[in-house]
C-alpha positions as CSV (number, residue, x, y, z in Angstrom):
1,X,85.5,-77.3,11.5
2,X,84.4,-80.8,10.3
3,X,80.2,-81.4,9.6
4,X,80.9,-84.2,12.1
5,X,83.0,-82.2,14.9
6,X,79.7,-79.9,14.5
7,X,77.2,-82.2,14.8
8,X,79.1,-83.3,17.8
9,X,78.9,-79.7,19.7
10,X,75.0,-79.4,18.8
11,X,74.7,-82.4,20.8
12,X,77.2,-81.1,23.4
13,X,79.8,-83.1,22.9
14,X,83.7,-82.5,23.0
15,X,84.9,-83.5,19.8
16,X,88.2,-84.1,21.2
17,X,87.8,-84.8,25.0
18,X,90.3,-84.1,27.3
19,X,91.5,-87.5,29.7
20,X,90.7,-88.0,33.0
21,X,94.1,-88.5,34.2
22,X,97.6,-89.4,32.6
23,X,100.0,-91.3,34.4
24,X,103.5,-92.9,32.9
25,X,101.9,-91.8,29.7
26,X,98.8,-93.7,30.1
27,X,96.2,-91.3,29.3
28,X,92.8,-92.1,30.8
29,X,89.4,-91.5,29.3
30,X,86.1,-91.6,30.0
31,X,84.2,-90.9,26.6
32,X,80.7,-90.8,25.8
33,X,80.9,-92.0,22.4
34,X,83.1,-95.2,23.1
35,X,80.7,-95.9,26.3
36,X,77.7,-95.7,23.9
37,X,79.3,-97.9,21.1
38,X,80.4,-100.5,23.4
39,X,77.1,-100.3,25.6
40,X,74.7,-100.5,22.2
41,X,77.0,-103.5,21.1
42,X,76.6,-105.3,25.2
43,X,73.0,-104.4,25.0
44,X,72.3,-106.5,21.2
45,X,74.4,-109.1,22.9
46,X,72.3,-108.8,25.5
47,X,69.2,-110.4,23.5
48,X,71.0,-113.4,22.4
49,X,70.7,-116.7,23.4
50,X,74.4,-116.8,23.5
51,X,74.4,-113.2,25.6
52,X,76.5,-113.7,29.1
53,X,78.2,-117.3,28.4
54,X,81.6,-117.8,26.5
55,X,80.3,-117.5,23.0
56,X,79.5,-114.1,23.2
57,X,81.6,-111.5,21.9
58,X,80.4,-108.5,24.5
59,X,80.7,-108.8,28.1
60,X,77.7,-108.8,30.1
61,X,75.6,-105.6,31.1
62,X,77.2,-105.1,34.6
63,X,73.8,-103.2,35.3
64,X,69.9,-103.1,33.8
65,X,69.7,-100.4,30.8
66,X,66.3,-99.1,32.0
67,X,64.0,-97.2,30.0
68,X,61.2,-96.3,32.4
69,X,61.9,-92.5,32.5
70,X,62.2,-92.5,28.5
71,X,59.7,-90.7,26.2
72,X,57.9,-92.6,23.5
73,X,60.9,-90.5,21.2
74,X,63.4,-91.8,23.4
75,X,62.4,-95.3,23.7
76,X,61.7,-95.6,20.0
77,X,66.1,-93.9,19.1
78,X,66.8,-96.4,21.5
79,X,66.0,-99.2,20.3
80,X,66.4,-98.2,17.1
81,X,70.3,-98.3,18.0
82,X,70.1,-101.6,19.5
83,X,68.4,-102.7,16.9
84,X,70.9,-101.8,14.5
85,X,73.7,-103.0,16.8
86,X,72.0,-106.5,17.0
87,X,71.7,-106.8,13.4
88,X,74.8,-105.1,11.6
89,X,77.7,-105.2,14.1
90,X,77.5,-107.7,17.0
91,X,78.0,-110.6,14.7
92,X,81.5,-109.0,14.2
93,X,84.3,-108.8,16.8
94,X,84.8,-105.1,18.4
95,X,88.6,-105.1,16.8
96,X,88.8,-107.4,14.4
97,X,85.6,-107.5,12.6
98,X,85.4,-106.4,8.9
99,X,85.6,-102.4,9.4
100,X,85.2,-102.5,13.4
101,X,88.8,-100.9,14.3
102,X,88.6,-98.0,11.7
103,X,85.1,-97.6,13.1
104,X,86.6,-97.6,17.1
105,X,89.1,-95.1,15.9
106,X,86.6,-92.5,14.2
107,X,84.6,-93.1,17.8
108,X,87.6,-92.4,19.9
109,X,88.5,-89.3,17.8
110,X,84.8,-87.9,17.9
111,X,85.0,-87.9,14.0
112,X,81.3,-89.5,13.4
113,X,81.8,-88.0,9.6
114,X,84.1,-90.3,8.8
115,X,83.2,-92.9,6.0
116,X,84.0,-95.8,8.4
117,X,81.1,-94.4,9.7
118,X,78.8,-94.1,7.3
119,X,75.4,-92.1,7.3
120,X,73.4,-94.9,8.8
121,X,75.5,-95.6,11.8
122,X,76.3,-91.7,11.8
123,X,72.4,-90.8,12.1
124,X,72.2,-93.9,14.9
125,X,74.9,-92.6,17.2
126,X,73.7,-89.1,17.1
127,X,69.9,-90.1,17.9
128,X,71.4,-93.1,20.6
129,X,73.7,-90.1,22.8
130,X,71.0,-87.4,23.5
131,X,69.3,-90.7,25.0
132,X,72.3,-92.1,26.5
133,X,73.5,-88.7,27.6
134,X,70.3,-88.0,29.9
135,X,69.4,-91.7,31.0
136,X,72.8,-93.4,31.3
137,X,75.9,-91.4,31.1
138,X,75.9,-89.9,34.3
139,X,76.4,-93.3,36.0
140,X,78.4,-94.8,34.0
141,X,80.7,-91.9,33.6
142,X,80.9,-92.0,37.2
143,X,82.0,-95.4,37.5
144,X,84.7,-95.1,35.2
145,X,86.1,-91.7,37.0
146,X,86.2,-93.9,40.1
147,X,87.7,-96.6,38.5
148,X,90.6,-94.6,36.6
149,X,91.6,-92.8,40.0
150,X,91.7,-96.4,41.9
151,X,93.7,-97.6,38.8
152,X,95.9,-94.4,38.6
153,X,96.6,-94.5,42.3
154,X,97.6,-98.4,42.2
155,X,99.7,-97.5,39.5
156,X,101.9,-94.6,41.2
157,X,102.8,-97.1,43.6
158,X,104.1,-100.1,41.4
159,X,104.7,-98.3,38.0
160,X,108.8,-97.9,38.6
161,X,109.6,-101.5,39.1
162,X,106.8,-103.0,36.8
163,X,107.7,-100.7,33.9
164,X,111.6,-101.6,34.3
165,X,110.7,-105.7,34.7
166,X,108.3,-105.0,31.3
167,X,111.6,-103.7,29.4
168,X,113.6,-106.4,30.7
169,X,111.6,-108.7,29.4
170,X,110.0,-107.6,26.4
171,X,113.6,-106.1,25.3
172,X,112.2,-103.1,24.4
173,X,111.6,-99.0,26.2
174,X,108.4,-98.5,27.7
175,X,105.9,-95.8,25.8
176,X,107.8,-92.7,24.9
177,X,104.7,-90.9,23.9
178,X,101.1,-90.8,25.5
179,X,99.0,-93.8,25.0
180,X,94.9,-93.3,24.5
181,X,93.1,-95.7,27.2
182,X,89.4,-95.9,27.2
183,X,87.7,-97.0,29.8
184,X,84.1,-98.4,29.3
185,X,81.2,-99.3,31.3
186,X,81.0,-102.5,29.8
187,X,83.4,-104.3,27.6
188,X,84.1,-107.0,25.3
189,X,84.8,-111.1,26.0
190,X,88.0,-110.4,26.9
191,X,88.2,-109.8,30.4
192,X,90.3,-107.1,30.9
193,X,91.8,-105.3,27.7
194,X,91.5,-105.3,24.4
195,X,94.2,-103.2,22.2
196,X,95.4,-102.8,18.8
197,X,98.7,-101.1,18.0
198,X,98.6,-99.4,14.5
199,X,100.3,-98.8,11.5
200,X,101.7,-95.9,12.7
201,X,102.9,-97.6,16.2
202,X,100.5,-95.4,18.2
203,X,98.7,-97.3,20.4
204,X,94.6,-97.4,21.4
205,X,93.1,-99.9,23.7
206,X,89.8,-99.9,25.4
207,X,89.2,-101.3,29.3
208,X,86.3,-102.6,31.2
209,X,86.1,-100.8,34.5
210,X,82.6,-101.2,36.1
211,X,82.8,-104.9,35.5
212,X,86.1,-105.6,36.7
């Protein structure tokens, strides 16, 4: 067992969570770690001047983060995270900024120990999810479960002929092998998926339910 798959069952987290629901090899997720990543990221964004308008590379909050039932010890991780967010990563673009995909894939693979990571950002998340586990995740878990079975259900009904028009078009099979969605509470400036295929043609992309 890694030190950072450990880490993640002291703070009882799955280290490799199962999806929510698979359909046409579309696997669905709902994962703490990406929701805390991309809510830290919409929360700096959040403080800008440039926060909810165009120019902003998060999406907007679709709800208030509020800290009322927080302890001082809470409040103070909290921020901390925000903090950090705000000034070391919302400058860059979720998937294309300087590191920002190999960090999304160490999120999505509950692999904090991974030097994409780094100890900094490491020490952040781990202090930011007990918070974000007790004040936040709940809901926004919720939301997401909701959304994937609306989504899934839609796509039982129009998946045969939308798959076959896709191949005609794009010339090419559909996925032969399961593809890793993450759905999020709260996404990025693009307003409904954001996706990178990589080097080794398997595919992660991360969608926006809440604030669709």
């Amino acid at each position: 067992m890694t030190a950072g798959a450990l880490c993640l069952l002291l703070l009882g987290l799955p280290a490799a969570a199962q999806p929510a629901t698979q359909v046409h090899q579309l696997r669905f997720h709902s994962d703490l770690l990406m929701n805390l990543h991309h809510t830290l990221y919409a929360a700096a964004w959040a403080r800008r001047p440039e926060g909810g308008t165009p120019r902003a590379l998060a999406g907007a909050l679709p709800g208030p983060l509020k800290e009322d039932g927080m302890s001082l010890e809470e409040r103070k991780a909290w921020t901390a995270a925000i903090d950090y967010y705000d000034s070391r990563l919302a400058a860059k673009d979720l998937l294309f900024g300087d590191g920002m995909y190999a960090t999304k894939m160490a999120i999505a693979d509950g692999d904090l120990s991974r030097p994409a990571i780094g100890s900094e950002l490491r020490a952040i998340l781990e202090a930011a999810a007990l918070v974000y586990r007790r004040h936040f995740w709940p809901e926004h878990d919720r939301a997401n479960r909701a959304w994937i079975a609306a989504t899934a259900a839609r796509l039982e009904t129009i998946a045969a002929p939308a798959i076959a028009r896709l191949e005609q078009i794009y010339d090419t099979r559909w996925f032969t092998a399961p593809v890793r969605v993450d759905v999020v509470w709260v996404g990025t400036w693009e307003p409904y998926l954001e996706g990178k295929v990589t080097s080794d043609a398997a595919v992660a992309a991360t969608m926006a339910g809440l604030s669709q």
